[in-house]
PDB file of N, H, CA, C and O in Angstrom:
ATOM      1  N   UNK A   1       2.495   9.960  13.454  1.00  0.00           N
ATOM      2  CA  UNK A   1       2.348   8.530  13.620  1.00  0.00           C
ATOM      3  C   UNK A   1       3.727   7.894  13.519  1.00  0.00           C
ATOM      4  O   UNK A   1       4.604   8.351  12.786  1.00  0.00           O
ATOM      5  N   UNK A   2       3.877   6.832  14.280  1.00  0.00           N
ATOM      6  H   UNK A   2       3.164   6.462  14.876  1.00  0.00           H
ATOM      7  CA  UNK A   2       5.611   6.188  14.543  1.00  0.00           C
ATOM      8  C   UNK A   2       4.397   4.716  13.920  1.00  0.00           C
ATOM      9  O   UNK A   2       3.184   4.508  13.891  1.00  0.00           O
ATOM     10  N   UNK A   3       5.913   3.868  13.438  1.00  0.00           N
ATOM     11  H   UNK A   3       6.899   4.036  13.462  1.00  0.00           H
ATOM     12  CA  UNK A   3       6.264   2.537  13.028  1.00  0.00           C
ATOM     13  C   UNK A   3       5.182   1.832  14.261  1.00  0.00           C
ATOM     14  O   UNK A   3       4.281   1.032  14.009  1.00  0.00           O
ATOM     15  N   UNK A   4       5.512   2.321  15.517  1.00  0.00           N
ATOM     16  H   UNK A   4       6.244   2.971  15.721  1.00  0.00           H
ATOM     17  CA  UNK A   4       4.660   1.554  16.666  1.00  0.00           C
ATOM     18  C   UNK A   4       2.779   1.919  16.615  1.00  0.00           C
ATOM     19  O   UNK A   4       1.977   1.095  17.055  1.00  0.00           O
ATOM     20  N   UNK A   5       2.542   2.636  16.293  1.00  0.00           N
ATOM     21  H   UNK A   5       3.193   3.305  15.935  1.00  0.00           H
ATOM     22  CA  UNK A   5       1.227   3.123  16.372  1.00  0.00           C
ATOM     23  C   UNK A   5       0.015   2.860  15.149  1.00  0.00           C
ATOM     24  O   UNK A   5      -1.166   3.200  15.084  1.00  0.00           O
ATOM     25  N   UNK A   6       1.103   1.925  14.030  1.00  0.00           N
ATOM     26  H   UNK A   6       2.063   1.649  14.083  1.00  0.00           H
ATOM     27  CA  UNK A   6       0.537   1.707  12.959  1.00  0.00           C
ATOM     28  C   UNK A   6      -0.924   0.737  13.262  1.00  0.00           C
ATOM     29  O   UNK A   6      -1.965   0.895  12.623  1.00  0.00           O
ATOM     30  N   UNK A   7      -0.748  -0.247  14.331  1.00  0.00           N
ATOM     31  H   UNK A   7       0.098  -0.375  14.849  1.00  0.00           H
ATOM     32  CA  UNK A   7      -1.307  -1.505  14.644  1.00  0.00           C
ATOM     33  C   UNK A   7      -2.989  -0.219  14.932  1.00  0.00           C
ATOM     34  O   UNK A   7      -3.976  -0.143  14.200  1.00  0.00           O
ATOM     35  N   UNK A   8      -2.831   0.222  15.651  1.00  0.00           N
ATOM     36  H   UNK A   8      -2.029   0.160  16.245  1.00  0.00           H
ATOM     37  CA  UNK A   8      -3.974   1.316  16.112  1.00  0.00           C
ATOM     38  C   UNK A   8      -4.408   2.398  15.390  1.00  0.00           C
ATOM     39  O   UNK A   8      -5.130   3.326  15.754  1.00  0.00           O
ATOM     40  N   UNK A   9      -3.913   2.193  14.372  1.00  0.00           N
ATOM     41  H   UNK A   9      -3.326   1.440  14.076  1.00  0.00           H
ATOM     42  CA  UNK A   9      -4.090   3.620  13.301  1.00  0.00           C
ATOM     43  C   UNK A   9      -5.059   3.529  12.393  1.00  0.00           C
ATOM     44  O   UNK A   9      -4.674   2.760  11.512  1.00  0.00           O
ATOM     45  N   UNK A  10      -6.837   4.203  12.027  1.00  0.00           N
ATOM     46  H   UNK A  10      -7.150   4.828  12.743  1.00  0.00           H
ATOM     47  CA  UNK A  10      -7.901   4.654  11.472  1.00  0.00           C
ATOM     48  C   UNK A  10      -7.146   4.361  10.395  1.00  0.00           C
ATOM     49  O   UNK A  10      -5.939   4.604  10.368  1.00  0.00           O
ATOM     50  N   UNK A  11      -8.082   3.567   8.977  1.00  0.00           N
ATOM     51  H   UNK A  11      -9.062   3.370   8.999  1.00  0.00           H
ATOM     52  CA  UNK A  11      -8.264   4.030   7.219  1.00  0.00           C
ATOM     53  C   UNK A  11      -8.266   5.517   7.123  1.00  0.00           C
ATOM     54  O   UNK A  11      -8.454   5.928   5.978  1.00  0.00           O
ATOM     55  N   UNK A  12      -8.163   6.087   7.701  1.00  0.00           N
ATOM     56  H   UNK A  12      -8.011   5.753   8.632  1.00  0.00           H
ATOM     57  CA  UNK A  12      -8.309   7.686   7.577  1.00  0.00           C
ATOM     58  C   UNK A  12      -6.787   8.331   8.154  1.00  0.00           C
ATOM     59  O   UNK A  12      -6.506   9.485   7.830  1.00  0.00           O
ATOM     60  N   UNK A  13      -6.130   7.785   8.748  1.00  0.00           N
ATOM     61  H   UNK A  13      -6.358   6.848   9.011  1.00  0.00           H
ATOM     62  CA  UNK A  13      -4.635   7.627   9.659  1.00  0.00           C
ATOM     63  C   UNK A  13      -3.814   7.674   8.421  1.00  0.00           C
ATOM     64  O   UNK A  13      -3.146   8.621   8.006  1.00  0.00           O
ATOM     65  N   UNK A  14      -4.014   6.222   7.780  1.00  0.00           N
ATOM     66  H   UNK A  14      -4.558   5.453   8.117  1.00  0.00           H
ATOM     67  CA  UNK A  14      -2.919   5.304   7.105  1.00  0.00           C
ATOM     68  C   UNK A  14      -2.857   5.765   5.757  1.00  0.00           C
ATOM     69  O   UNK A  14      -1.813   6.012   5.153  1.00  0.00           O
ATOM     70  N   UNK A  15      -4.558   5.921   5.099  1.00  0.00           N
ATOM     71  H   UNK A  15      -5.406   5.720   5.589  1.00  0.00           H
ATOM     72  CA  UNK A  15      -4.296   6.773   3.775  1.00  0.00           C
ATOM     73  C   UNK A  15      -3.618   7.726   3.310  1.00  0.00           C
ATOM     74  O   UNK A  15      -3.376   7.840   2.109  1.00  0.00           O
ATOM     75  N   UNK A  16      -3.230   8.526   4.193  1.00  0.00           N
ATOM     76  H   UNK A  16      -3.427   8.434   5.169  1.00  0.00           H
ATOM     77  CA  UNK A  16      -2.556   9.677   3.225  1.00  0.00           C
ATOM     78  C   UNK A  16      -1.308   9.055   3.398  1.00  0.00           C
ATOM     79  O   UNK A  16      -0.796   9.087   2.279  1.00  0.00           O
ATOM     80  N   UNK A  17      -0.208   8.276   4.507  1.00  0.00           N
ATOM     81  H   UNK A  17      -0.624   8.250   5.416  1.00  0.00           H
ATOM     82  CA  UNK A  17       0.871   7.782   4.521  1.00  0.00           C
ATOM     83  C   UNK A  17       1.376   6.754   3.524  1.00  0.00           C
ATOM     84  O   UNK A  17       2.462   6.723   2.945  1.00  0.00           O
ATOM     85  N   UNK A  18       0.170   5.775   3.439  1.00  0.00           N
ATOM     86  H   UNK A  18      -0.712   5.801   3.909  1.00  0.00           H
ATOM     87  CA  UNK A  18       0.560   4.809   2.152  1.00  0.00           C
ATOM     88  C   UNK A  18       0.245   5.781   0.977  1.00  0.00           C
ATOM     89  O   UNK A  18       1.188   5.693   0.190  1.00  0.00           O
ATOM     90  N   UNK A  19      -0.506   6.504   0.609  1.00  0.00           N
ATOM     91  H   UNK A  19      -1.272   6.576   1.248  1.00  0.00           H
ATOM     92  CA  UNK A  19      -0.321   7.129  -0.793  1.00  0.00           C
ATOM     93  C   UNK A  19       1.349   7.853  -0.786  1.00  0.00           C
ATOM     94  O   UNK A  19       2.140   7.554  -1.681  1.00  0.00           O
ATOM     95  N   UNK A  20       1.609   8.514  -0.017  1.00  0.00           N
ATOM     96  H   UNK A  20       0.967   8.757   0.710  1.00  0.00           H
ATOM     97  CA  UNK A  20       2.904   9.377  -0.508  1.00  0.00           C
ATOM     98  C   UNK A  20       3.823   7.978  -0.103  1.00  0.00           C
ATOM     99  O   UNK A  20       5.015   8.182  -0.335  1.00  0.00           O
ATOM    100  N   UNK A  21       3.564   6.694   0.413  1.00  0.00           N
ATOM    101  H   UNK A  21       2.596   6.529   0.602  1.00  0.00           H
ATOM    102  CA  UNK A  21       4.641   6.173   0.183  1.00  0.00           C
ATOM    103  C   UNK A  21       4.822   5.204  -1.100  1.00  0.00           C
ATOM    104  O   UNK A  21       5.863   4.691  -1.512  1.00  0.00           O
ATOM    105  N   UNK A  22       3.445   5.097  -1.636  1.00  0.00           N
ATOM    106  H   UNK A  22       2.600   5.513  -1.301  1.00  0.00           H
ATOM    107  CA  UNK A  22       3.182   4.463  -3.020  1.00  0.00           C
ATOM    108  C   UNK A  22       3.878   5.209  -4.028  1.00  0.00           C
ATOM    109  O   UNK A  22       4.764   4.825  -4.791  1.00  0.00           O
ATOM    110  N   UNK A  23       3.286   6.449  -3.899  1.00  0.00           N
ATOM    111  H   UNK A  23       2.566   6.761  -3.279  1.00  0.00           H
ATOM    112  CA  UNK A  23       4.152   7.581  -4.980  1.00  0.00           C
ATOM    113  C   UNK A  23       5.746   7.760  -4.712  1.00  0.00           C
ATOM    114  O   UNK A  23       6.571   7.766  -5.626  1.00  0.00           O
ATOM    115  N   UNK A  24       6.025   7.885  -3.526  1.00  0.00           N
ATOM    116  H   UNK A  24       5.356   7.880  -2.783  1.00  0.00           H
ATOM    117  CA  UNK A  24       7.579   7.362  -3.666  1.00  0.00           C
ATOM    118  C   UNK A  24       8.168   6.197  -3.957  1.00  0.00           C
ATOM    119  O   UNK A  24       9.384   6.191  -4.148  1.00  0.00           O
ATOM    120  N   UNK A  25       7.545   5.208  -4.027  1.00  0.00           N
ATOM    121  H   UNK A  25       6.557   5.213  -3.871  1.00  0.00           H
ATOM    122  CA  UNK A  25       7.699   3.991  -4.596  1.00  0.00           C
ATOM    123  C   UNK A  25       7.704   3.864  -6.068  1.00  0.00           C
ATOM    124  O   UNK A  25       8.679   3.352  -6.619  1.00  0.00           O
ATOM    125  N   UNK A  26       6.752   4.264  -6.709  1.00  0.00           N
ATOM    126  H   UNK A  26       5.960   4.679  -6.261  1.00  0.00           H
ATOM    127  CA  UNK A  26       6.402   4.495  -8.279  1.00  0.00           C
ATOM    128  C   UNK A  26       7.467   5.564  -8.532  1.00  0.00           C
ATOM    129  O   UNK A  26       7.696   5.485  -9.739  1.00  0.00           O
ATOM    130  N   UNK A  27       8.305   6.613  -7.952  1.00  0.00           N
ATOM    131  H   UNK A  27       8.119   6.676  -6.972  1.00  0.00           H
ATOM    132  CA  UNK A  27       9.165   7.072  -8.223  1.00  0.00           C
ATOM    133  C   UNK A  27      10.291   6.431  -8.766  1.00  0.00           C
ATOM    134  O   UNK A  27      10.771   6.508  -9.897  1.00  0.00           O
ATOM    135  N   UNK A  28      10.668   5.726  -7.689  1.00  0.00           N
ATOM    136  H   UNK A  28      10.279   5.663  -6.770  1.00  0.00           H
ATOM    137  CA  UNK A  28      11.657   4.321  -7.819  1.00  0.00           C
ATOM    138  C   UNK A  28      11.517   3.532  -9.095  1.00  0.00           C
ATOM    139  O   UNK A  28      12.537   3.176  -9.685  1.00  0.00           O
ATOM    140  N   UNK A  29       9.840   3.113  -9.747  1.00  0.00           N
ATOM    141  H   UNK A  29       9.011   3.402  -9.268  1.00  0.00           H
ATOM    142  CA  UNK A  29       9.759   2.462 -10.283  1.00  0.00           C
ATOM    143  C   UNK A  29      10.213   1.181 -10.531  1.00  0.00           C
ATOM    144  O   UNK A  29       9.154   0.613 -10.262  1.00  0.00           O
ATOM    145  N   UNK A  30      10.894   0.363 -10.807  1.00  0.00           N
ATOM    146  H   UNK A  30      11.754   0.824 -11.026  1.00  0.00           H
ATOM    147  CA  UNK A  30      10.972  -1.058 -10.702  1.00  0.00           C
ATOM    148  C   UNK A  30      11.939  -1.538  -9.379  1.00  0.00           C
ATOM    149  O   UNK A  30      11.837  -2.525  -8.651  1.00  0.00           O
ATOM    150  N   UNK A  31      12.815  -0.535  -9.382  1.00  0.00           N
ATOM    151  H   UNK A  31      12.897   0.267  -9.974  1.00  0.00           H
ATOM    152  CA  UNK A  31      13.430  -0.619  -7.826  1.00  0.00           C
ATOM    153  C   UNK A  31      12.517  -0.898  -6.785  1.00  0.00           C
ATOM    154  O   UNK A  31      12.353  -1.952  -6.171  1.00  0.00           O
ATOM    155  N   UNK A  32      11.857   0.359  -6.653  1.00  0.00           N
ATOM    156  H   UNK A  32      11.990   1.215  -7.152  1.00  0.00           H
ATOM    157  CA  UNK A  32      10.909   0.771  -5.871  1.00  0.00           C
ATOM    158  C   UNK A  32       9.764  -0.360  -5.736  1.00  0.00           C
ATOM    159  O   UNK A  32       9.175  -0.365  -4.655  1.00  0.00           O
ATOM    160  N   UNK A  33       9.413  -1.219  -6.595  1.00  0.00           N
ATOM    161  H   UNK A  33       9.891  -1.215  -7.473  1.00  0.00           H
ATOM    162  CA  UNK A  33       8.627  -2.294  -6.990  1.00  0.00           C
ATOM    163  C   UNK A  33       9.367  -3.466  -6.566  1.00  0.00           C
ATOM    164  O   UNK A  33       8.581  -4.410  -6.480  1.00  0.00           O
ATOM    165  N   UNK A  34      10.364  -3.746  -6.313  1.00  0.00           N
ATOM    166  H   UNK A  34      11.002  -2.979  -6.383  1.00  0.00           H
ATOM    167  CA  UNK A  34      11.837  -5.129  -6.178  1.00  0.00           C
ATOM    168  C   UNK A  34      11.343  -5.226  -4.268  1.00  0.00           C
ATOM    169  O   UNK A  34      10.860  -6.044  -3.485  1.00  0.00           O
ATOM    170  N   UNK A  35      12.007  -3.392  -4.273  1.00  0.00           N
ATOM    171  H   UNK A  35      12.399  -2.728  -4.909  1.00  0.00           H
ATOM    172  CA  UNK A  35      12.227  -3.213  -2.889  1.00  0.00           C
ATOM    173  C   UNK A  35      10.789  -3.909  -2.164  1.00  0.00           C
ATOM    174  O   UNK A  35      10.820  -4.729  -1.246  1.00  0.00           O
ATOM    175  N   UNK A  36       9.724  -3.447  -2.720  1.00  0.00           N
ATOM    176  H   UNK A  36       9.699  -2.781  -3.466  1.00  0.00           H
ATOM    177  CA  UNK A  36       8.312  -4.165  -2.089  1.00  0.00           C
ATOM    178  C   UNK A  36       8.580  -5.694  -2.012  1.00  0.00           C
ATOM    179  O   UNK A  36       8.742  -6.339  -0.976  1.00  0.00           O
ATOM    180  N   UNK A  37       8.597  -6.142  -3.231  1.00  0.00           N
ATOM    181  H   UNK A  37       8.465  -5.618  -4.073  1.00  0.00           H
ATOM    182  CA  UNK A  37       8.347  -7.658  -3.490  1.00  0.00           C
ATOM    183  C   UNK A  37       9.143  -8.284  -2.641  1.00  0.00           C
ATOM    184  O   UNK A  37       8.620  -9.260  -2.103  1.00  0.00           O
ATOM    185  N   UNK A  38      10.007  -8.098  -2.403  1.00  0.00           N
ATOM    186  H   UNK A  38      10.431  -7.305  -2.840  1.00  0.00           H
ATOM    187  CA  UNK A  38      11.119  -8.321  -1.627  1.00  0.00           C
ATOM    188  C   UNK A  38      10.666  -9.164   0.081  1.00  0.00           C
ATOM    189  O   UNK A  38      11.002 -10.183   0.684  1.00  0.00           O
ATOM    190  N   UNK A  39       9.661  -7.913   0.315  1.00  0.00           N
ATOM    191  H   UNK A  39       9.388  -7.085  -0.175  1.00  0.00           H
ATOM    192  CA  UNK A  39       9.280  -7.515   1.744  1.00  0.00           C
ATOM    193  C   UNK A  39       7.786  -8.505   1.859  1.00  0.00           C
ATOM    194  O   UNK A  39       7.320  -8.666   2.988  1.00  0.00           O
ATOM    195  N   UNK A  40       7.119  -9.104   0.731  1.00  0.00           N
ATOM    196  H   UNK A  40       7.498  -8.973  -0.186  1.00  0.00           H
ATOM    197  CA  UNK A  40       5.434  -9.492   0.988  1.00  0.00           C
ATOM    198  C   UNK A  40       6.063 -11.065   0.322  1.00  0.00           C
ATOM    199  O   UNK A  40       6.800 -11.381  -0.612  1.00  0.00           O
ATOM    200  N   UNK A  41       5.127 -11.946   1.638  1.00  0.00           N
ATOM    201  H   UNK A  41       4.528 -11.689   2.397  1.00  0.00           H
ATOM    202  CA  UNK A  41       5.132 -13.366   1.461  1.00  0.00           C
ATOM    203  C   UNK A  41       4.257 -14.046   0.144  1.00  0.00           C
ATOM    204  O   UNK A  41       3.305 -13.337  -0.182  1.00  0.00           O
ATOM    205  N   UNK A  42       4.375 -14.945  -0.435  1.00  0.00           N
ATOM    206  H   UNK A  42       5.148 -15.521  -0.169  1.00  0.00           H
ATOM    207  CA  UNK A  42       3.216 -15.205  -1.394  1.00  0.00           C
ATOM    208  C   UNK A  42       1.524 -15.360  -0.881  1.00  0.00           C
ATOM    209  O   UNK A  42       0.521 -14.862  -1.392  1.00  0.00           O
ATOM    210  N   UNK A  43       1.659 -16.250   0.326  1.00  0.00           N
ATOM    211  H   UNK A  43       2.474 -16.655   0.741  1.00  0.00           H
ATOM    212  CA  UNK A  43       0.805 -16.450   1.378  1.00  0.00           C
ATOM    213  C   UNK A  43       0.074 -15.165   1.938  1.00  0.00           C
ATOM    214  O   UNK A  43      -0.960 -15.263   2.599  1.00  0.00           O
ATOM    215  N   UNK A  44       0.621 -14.051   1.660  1.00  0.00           N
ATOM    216  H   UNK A  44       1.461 -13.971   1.123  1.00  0.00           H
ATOM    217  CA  UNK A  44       0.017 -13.223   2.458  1.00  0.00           C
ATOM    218  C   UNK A  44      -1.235 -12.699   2.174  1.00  0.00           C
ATOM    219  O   UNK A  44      -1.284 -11.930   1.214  1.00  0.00           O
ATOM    220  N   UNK A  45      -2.358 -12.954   2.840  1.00  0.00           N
ATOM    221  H   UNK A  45      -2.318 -13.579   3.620  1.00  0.00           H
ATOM    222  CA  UNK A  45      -3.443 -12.700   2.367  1.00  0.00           C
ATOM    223  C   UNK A  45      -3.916 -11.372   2.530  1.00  0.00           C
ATOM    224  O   UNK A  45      -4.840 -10.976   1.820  1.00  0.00           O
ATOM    225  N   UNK A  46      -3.316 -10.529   3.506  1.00  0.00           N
ATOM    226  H   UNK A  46      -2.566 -10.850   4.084  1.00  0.00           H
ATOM    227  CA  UNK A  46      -3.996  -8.977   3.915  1.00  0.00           C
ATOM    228  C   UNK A  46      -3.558  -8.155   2.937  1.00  0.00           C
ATOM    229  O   UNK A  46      -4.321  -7.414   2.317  1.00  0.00           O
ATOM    230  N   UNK A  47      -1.735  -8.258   2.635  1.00  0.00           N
ATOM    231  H   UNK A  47      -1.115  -8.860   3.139  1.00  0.00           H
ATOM    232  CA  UNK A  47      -1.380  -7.541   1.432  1.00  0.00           C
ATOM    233  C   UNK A  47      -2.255  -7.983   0.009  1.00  0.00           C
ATOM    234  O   UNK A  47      -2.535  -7.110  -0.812  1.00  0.00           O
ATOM    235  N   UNK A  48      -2.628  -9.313  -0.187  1.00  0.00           N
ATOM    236  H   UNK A  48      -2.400 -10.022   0.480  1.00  0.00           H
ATOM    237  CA  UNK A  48      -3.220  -9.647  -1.502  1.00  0.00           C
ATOM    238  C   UNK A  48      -4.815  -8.698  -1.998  1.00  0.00           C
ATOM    239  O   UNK A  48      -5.325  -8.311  -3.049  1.00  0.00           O
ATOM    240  N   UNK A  49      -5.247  -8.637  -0.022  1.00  0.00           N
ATOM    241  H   UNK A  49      -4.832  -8.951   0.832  1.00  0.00           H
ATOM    242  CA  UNK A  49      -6.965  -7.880  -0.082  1.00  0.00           C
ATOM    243  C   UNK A  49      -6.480  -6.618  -0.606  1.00  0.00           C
ATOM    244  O   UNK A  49      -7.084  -6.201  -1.595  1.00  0.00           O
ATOM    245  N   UNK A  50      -5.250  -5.723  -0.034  1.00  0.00           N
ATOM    246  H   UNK A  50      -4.760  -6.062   0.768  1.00  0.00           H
ATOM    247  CA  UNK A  50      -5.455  -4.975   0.092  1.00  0.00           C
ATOM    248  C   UNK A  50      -4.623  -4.369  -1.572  1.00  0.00           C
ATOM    249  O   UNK A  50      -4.829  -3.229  -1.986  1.00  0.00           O
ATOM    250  N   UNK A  51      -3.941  -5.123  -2.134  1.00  0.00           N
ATOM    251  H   UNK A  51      -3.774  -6.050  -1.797  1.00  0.00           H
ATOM    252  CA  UNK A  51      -3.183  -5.324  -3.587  1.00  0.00           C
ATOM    253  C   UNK A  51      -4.912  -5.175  -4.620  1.00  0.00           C
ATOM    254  O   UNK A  51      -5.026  -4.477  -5.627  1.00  0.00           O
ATOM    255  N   UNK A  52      -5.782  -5.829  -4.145  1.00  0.00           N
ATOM    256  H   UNK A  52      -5.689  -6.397  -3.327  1.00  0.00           H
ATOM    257  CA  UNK A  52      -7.376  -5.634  -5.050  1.00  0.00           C
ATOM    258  C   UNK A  52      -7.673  -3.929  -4.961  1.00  0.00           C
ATOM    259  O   UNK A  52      -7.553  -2.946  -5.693  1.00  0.00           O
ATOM    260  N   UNK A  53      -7.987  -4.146  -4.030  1.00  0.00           N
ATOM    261  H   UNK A  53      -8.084  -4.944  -3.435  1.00  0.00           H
ATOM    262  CA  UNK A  53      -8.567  -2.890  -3.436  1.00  0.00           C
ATOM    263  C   UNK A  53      -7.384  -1.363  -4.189  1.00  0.00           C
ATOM    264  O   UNK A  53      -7.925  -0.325  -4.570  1.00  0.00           O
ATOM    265  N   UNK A  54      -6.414  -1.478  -4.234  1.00  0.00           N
ATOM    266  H   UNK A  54      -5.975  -2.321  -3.924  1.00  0.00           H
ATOM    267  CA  UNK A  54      -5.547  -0.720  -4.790  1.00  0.00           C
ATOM    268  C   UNK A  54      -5.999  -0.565  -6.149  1.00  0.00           C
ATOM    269  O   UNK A  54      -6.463   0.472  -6.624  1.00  0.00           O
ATOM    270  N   UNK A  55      -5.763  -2.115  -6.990  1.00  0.00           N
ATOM    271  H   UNK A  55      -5.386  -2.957  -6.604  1.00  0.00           H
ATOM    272  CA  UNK A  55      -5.933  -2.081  -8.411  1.00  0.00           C
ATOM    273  C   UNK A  55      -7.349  -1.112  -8.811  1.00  0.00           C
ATOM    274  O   UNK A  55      -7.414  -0.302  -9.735  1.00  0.00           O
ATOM    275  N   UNK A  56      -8.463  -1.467  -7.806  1.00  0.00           N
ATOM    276  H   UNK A  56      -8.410  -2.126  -7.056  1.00  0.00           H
ATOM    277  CA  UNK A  56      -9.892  -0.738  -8.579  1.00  0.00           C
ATOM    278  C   UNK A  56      -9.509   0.289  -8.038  1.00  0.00           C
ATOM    279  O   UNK A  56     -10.617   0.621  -7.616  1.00  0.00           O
ATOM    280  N   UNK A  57      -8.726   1.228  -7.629  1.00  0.00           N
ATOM    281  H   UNK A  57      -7.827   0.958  -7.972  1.00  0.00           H
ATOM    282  CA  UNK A  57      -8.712   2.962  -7.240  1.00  0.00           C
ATOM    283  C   UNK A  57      -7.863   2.562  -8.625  1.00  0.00           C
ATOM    284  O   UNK A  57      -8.479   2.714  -9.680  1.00  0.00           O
ATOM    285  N   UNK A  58      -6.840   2.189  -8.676  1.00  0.00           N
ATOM    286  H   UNK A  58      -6.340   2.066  -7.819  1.00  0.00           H
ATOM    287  CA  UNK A  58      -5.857   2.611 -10.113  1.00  0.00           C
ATOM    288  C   UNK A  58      -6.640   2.450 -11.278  1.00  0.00           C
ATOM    289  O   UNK A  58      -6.301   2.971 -12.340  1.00  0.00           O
ATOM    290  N   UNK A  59      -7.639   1.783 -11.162  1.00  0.00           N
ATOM    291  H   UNK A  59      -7.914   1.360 -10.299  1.00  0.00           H
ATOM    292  CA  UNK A  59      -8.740   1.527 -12.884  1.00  0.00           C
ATOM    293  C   UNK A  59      -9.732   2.487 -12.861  1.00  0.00           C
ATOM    294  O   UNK A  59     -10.435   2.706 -13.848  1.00  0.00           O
ATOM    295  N   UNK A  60      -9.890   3.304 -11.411  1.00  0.00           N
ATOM    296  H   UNK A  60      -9.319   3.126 -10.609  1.00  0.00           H
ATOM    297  CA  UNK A  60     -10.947   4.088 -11.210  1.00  0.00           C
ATOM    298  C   UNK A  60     -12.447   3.957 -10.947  1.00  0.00           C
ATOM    299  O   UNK A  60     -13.376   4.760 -10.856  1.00  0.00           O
ATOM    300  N   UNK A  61     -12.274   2.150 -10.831  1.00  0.00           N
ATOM    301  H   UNK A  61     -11.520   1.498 -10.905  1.00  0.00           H
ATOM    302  CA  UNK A  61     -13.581   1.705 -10.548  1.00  0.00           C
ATOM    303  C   UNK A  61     -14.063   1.570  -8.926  1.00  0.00           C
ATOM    304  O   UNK A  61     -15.068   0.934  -8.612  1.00  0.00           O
ATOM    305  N   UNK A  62     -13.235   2.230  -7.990  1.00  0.00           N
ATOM    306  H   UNK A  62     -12.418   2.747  -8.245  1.00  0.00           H
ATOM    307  CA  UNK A  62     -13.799   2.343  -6.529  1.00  0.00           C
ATOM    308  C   UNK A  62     -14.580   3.845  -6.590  1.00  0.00           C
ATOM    309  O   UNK A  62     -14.151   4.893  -7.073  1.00  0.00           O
ATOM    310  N   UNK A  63     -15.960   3.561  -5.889  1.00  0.00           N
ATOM    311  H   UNK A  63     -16.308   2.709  -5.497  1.00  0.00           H
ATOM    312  CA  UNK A  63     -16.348   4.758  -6.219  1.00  0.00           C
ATOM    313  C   UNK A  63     -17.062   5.057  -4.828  1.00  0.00           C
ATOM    314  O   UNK A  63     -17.765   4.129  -4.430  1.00  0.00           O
ATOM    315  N   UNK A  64     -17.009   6.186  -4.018  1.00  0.00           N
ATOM    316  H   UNK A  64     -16.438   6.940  -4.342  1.00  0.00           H
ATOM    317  CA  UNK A  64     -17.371   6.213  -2.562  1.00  0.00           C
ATOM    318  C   UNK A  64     -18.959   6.373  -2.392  1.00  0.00           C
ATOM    319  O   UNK A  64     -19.458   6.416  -1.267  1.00  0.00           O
TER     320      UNK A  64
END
């Protein structure tokens, strides 16, 4: 998958790419956390859905 193909790319595509890029991020740790914040508007509402949706996998309360 390229930068261009993201727009067309399956929840099943994107998951394994955002996890290893989360975990390289949490590597970074607060860098890695700057470098994000940096990049997401306050306004942004898709990152905010998708910032929820993160937190209940990290509390362990998404359950399939």
């Amino acid at each position: 998958m390229t930068i261009d193909t993201i727009d067309m790319a399956s929840p099943e595509e994107l998951a394994p790419i955002l996890l290893v890029c989360l975990q390289r991020l949490g590597q970074h740790g607060r860098d890695g956390a700057l470098a994000l914040a940096r990049l997401v508007a306050d306004d942004d509402g898709d990152f905010d859905e998708a910032a929820d949706w993160i937190a209940e996998i990290a509390a362990g309360a998404l359950i399939d």
